[in-house]
C-alpha positions in Angstrom: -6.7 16.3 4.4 -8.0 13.7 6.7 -6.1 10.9 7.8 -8.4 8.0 5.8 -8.0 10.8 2.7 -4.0 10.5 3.1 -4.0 6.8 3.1 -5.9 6.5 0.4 -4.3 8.9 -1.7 -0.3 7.2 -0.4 -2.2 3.6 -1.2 -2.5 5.3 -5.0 0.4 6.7 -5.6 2.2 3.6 -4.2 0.1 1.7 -5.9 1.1 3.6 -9.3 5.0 3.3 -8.7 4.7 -0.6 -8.1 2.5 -1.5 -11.2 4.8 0.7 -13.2 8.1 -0.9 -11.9 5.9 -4.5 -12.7 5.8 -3.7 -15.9 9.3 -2.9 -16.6 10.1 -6.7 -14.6 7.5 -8.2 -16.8 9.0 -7.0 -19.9 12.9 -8.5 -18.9 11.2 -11.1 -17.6 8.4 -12.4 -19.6 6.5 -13.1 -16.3 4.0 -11.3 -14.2 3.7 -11.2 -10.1 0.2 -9.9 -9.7 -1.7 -9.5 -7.7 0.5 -6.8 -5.8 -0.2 -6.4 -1.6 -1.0 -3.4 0.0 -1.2 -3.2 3.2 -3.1 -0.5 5.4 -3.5 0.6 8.6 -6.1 2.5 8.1 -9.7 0.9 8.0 -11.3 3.6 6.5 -9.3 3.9 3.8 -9.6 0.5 2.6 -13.0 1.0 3.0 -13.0 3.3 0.3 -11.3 0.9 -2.1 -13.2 -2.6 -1.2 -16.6 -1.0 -1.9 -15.0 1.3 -5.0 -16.5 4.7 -3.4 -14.8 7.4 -5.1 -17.5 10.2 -3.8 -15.8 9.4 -0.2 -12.9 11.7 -1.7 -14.1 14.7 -1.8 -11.3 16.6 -3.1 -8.9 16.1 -5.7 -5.9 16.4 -3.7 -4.4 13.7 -6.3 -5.0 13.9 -10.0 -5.0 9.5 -10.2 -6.2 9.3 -6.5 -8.9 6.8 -7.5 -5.9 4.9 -9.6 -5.8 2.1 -6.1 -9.8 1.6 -7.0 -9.1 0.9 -10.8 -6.0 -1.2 -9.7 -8.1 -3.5 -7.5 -10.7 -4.0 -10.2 -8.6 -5.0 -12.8 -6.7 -7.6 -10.2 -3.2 -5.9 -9.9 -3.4 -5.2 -6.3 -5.1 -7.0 -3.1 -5.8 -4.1 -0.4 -5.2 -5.8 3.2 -5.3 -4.4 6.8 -2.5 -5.1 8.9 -2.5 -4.0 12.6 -0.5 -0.3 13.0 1.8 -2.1 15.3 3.0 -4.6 12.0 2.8 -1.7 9.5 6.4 -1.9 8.1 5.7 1.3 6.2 5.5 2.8 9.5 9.9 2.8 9.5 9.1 5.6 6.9 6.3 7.8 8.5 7.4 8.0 12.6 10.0 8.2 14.9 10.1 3.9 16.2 11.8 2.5 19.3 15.2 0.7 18.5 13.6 -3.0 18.6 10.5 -1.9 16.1 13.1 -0.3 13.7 14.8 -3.3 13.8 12.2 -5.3 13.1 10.6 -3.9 10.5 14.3 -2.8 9.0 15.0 -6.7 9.0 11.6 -7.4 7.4 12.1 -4.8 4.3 15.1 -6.8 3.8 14.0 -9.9 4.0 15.9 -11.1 7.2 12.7 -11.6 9.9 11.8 -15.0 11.0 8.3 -14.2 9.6 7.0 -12.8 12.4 5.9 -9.5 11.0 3.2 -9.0 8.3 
């Protein structure tokens, strides 16, 4: 799997967990926070969803990979690049330096003087 292909396929299924938690808040709640962001480091990838090219995924590595394209379309998610060195996911995927953990730890939790993101 490429590296565009496993962005793409991580935007999906990330994108399925969210809209799935969304609907359990929008039932208790009666109100509904779409659009959704995603971001992604990956240009590529978002390539993929912002022109709706499924054929760029050649294998079926996912059975909903595509589910980020339908997502889009129907206006539950809005796909955005952020620079790798702002990718908060990133505290997930690699080994960071103390002051980027920090940072992006204190962003998740909604402590950062906005300076991330």
């Amino acid at each position: 799997m490429s590296t565009y292909e496993a962005e793409f396929v991580s935007m999906s299924i990330g994108a399925m967990k969210v809209i799935g938690q969304h609907k359990l808040l929008e039932f208790v709640l009666g109100k509904t926070f779409f659009p959704i962001d995603v971001f992604c480091d990956n240009t590529a990838a978002i390539n993929i969803v912002e022109k709706e090219n499924t054929m760029a995924i050649q294998h079926n590595y996912e059975k909903n990979a595509d589910y980020i394209i339908l997502a889009k379309q129907k206006g539950r998610v809005n796909v955005m690049w952020v620079d790798s060195e702002q990718q908060p996911a990133d505290i997930f995927t690699k080994a960071l330096n103390a002051e980027t953990y920090t940072r992006f730890r204190d962003f998740i939790f909604n402590k950062c003087d906005g300076d991330v993101v």
